[in-house]
N, C-alpha and C positions, 0 to 999 in steps of 0.2 A: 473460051474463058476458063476451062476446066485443068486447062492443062497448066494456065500462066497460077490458078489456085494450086494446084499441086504444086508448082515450081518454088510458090513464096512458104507454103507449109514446112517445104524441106530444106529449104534456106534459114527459116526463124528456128527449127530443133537444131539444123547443124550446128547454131554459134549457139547455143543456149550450153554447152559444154564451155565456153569457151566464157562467158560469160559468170558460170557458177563456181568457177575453176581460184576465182581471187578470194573466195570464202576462207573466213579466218576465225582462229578460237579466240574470245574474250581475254584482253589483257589481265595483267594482274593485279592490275590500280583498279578494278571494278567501273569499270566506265563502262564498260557493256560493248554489246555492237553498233548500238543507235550513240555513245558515243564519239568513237572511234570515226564513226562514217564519216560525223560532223567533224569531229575534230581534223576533218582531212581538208577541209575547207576554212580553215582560221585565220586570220590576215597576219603574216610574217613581215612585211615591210610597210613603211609610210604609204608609198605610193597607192599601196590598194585602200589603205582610211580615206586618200583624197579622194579617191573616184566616186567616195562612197554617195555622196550627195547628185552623183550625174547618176549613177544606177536609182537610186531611188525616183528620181526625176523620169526615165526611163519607163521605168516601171509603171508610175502613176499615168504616165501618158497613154500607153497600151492598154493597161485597167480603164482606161475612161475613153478609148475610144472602141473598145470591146460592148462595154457599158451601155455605149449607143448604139453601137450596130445591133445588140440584142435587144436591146429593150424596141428599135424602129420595128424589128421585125417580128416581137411577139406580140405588136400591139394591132401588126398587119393580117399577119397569119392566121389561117384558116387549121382545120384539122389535117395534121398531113399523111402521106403516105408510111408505110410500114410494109416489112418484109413478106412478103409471100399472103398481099393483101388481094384473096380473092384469084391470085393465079399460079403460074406455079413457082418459077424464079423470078422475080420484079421489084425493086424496090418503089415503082411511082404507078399512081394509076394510069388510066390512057390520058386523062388530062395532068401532064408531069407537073410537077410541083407547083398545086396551086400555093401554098404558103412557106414551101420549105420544108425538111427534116430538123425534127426537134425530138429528139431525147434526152431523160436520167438516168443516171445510174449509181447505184447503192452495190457497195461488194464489200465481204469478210477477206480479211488478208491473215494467212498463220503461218508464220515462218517456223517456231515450235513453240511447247507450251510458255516459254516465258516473254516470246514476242511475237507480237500479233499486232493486227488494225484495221483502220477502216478505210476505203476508198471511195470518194464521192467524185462524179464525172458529171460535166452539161457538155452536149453537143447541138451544134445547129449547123445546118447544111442548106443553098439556095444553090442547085443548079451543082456548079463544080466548086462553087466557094465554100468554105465553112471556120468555124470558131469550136475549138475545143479549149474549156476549162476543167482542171483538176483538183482535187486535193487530196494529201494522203496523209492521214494521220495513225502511225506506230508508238507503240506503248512497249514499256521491255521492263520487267520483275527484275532489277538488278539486286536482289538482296534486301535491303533495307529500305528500296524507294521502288517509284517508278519511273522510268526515265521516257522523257517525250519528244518525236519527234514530226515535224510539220515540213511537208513538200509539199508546195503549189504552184500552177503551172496555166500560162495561156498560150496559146496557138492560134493561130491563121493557116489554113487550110487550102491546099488545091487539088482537086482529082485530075491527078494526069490520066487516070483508067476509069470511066466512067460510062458503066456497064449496065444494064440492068439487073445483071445477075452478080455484078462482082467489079468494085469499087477500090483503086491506087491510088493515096494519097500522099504529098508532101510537105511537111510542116514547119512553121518559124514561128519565133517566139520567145518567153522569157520564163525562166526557171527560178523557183524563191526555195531558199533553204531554213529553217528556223529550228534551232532548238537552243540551250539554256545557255550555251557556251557560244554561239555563234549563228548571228543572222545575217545572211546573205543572198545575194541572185546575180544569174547572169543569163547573158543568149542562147535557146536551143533548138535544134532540129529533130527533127522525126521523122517517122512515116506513121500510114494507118491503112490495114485493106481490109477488107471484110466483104465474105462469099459467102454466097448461097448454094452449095449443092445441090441438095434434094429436098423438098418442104418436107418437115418445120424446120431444119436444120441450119445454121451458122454457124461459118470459122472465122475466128478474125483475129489480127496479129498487128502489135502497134511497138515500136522502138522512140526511142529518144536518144540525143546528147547533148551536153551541156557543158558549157563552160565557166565554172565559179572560182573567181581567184585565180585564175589561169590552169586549174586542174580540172580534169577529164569527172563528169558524173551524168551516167547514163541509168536505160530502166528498157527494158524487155517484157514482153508479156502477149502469151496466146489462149484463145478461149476456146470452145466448143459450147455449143449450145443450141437451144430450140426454140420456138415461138409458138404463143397460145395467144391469139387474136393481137393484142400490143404489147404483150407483154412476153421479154425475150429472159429466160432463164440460161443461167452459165454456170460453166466449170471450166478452170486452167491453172497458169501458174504463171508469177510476176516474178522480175527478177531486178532489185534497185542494187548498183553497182557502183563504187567511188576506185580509184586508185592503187587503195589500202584494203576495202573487204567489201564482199558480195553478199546481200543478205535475198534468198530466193524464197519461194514458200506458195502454197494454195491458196485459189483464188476461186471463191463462191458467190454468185451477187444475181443481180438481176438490173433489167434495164424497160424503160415504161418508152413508147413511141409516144408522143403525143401528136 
């Protein structure tokens, strides 16, 4: 499994060039970068108003049936396993998932000093299924204000690589875009892998893409980090990308196993 981890580590830097490469200066109207991004997502014809009421419908359907699968199974769930719990490379004890994989995650995002944010992450995992929820909230110093912006995001999960040591996943789901000028969502894909090398230590690497309003907007992002009993401490770097521009930047957080 060490070699298929090497193989995805140097797959996820090689396109990270390719990725940060649509970064772009601040227009001249002061809309910043957070608005620009949006503004790459704005509905240009009727057609995409009408759909508007079936994506919402959409939406609310996945939220509530996410809603339940989470709530059936924390109300199930025992304590579960964690990384390098007692051995050396393992995600589960000998008895595998008695309740599932359930963590949080809290992380600082800083792209430079005038935009930054926060990323908040739920995941839960039974076996090779799992449910990832996101949100990402960006803040940008435009001058005179603050400009805001909100990405949230659900998944359904499947580990096509389901390892002890080192976990391939493939993701569906639905992307919401929000900020002051334009609120939107539409369908996306992913992956997710996350290895163990050596105790304490975890790599892991997660992609997205999405389709809003018929234009391309994706997100990149690899960690490095360690574990202290449940609690996994990180370093890496995120990369949210639309069409129009790439906003990249450091990524510091932490993640609680429960």
């Amino acid at each position: 499994m060490k070699s298929i981890l090497t193989f995805c580590i140097v797959i996820l830097f090689a396109i990270v060039p390719y990725y940060s490469y649509a970064q772009d200066e601040e227009g001249e109207d002061k809309t910043g970068k957070l608005g620009k991004l949006a503004g790459s997502y704005e509905d240009e014809d009727e057609s995409s108003k009408k759909n508007k009421n079936k994506d919402e419908e959409r939406d609310a359907f996945f939220a509530h049936l996410a809603m339940d699968i989470v709530g059936h199974a924390i109300s199930n769930m025992q304590p579960g396993p964690y990384p390098y719990n007692g051995s050396a490379s393992n995600f589960s004890p000998a008895d595998p998932y008695p309740g599932g994989i359930l963590h949080t995650q809290f992380s600082y995002f800083r792209h430079d000093e005038n935009l930054f944010g926060l990323l908040w992450r739920f995941n839960y995992a039974y076996q090779r299924f799992g449910i990832s929820v996101d949100l990402i909230n960006l803040l940008e110093d435009i001058g005179d204000r603050y400009d805001n912006l909100n990405l949230a995001a659900g998944r359904l999960s499947w580990d096509f690589i389901g390892k002890q040591d080192f976990r391939l996943s493939g993701q569906l789901g639905v992307r919401n875009l929000f900020h002051e000028t334009v609120s939107t969502s539409g369908p996306e894909a992913g992956f997710r892998f996350i290895g163990l090398p050596r105790k304490p230590f975890i790599v892991e690497g997660s992609g997205t893409v999405a389709s809003i309003n018929g234009r391309q907007f994706s997100t990149l992002s690899g960690t490095f980090g360690l574990m202290i009993k449940r609690v996994h401490l990180f370093m890496g770097g995120q990369i949210i990308r639309s069409s129009e521009i790439a906003i990249d930047g450091v990524l510091l957080g932490l993640r609680i196993w429960l």
